[in-house]
C-alpha positions as CSV (number, residue, x, y, z in Angstrom):
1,X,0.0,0.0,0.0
2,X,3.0,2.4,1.0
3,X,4.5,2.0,-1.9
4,X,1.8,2.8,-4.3
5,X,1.0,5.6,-1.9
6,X,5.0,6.7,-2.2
7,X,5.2,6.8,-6.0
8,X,1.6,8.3,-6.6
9,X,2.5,11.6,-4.7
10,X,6.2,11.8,-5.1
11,X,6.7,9.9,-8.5
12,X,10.1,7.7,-6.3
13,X,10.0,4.4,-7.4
14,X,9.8,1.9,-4.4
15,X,10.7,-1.5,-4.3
16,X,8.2,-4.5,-3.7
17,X,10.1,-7.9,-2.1
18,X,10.7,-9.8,0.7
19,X,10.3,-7.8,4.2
20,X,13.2,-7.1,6.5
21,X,11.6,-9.4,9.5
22,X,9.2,-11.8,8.0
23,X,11.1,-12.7,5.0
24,X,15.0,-12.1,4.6
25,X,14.2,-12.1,9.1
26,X,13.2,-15.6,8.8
27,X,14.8,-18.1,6.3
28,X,15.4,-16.1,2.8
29,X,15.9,-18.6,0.1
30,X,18.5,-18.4,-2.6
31,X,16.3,-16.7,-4.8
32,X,15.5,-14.0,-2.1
33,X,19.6,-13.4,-2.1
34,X,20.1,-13.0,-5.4
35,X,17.2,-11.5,-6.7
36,X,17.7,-8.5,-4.2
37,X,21.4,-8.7,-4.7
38,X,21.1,-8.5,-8.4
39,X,18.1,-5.6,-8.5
40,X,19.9,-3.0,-6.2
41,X,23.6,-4.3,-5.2
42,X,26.2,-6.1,-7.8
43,X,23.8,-7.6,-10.6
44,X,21.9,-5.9,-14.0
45,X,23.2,-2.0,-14.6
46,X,21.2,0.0,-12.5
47,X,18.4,-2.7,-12.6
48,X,17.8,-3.0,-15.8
49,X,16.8,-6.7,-17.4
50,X,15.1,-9.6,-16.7
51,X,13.4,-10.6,-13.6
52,X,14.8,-14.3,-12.9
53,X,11.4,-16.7,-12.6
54,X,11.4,-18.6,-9.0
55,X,9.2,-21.2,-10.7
56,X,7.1,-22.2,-13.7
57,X,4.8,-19.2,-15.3
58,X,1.7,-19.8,-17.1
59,X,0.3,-17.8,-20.2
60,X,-3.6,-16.7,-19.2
61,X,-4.3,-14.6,-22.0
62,X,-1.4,-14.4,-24.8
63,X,0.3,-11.0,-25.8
64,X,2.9,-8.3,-25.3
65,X,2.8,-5.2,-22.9
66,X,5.2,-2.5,-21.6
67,X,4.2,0.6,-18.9
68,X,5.0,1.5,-15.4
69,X,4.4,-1.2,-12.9
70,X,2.2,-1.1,-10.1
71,X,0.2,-2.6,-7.7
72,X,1.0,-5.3,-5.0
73,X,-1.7,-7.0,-2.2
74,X,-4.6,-6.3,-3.8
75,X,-6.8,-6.0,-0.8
76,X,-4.1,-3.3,0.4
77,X,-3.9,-1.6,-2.9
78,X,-7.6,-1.2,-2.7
79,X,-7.7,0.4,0.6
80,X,-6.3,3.5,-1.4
81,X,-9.1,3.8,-3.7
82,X,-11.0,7.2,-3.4
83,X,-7.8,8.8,-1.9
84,X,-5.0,10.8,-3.4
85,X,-2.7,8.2,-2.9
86,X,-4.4,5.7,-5.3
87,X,-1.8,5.9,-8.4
88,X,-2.7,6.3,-11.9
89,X,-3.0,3.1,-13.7
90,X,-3.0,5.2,-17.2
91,X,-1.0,3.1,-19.9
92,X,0.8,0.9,-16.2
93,X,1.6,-3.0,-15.9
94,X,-0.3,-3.8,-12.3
95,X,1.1,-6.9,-10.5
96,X,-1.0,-8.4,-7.9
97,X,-0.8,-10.9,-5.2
98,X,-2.8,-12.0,-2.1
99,X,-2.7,-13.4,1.3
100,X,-5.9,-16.1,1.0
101,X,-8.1,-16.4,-1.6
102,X,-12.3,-16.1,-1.4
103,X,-13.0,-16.8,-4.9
104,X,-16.6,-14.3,-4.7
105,X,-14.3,-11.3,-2.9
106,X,-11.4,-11.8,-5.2
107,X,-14.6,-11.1,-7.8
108,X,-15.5,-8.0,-6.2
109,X,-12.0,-6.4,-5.9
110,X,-12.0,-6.9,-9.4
111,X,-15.1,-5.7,-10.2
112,X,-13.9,-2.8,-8.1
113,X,-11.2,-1.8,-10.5
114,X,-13.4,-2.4,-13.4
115,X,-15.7,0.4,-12.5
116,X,-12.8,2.6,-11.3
117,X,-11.7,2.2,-14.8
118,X,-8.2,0.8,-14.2
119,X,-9.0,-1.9,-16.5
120,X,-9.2,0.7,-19.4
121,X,-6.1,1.5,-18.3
122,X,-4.1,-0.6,-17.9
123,X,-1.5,-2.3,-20.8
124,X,-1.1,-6.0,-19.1
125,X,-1.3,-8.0,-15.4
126,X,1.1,-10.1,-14.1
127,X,-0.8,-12.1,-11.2
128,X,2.0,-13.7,-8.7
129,X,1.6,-16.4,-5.7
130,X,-1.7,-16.2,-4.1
131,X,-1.0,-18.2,-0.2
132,X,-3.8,-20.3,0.3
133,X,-4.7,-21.7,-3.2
134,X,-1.3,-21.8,-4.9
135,X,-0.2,-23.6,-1.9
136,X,-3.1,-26.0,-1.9
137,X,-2.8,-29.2,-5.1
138,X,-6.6,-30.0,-4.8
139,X,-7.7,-26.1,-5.7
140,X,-10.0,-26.0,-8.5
141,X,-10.3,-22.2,-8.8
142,X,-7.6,-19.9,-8.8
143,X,-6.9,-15.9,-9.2
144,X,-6.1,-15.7,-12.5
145,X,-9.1,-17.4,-13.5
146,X,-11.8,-15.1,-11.9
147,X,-9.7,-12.4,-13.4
148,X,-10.0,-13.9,-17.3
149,X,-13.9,-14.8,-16.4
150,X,-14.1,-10.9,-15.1
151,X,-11.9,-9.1,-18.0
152,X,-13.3,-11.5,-21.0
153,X,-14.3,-8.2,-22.9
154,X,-10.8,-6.8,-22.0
155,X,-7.8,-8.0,-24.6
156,X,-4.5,-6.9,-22.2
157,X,-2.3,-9.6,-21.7
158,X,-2.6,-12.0,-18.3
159,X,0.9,-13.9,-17.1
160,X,0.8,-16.1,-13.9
161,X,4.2,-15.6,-12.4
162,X,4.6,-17.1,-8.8
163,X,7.9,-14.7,-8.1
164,X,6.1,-12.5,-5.5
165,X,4.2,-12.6,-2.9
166,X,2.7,-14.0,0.8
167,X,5.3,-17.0,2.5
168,X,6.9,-17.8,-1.1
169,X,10.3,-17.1,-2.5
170,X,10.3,-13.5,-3.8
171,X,12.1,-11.4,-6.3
172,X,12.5,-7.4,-5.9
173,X,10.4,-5.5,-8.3
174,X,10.6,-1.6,-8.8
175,X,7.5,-0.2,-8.2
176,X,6.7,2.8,-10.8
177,X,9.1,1.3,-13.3
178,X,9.1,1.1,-16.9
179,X,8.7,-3.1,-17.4
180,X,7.7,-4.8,-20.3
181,X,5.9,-8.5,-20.4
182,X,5.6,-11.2,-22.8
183,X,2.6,-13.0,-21.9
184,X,3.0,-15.8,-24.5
185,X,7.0,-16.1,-24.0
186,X,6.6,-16.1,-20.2
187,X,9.3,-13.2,-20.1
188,X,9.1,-10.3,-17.4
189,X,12.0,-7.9,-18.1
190,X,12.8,-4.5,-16.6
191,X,13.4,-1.9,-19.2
192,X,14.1,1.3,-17.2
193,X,17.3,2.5,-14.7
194,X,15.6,2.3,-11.5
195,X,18.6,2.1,-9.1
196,X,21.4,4.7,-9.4
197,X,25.1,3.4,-8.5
């Protein structure tokens, strides 16, 4: 939520990862390490390139997109809706994740930010590691797919990417950075200087 806040009123971009005490506090993995390593320490120049996949991605709707990236928990990035704070999706890539899954309120967030008219928007979504269905083998109903029942008359391109998120490996994305997708390739890539050295 902060950082969506941040980068709406100051135009900073803000880094979405692992937190200090529950993630790299706990037991970071490897991927943890290196992704933050590689976004803001010794890696890509000045964060530019591709963001390294902790797992398998899946295509949910094919096609290629390219804007500033925002978004995050998407119950949290909702709480700034109606405020100044709330960023402006306009031409953006929005990433979302969650912490539990309720497939009819996961409906209505999105229904939410159909009639806000970030859907419009928006250029592509890149949907990452939802804890409590990604976690669980026998789920029948996932994120993504109230998301492609909800945007059917929408044409933006939908990757599933589980490098982000609630108790799961995570990689360090720069929040109000220029990134581009390839839905159908499976390729997330940063294509703006977002750290300076």
């Amino acid at each position: 939520m902060l950082l969506n806040a941040i980068y709406a009123k100051t135009g900073l971009v803000t880094f979405h990862g692992n937190d200090v005490m529950w993630g790299f506090g706990r037991h970071p993995t490897a991927y943890d390490r290196q992704e933050f390593l590689d976004r803001l320490v010794e890696g890509t120049p000045r964060g530019v390139g591709r963001v390294t996949a902790a797992g398998p991605r899946v295509t949910i709707r094919n096609g290629r997109a390219e804007g500033r990236l925002l978004g995050g928990n998407l119950r949290c990035l909702l709480k700034l809706a109606g405020t100044p704070y709330f960023p402006n999706f306009d031409g953006a890539v929005l990433f979302i994740e969650s912490l539990g899954f309720e497939p009819p309120a996961c409906d209505y967030m999105f229904r939410q930010l159909q009639q806000m008219g970030v859907f419009e928007q928006i250029h592509g979504v890149i949907v990452g590691y939802i804890d409590g269905v990604d976690n669980l083998p026998e789920a029948s109903l996932h994120m993504e797919d109230v998301l492609l029942t909800v945007t059917q008359d929408y044409h933006f391109p939908i990757l599933k990417a589980n490098d982000f998120g609630h108790n799961t490996p995570n990689t360090t994305l720069p929040v109000g950075a220029r990134v581009r997708m390839l839905a159908g390739e499976r390729e997330i890539e940063i294509v703006e200087e977002c750290v300076n050295h």
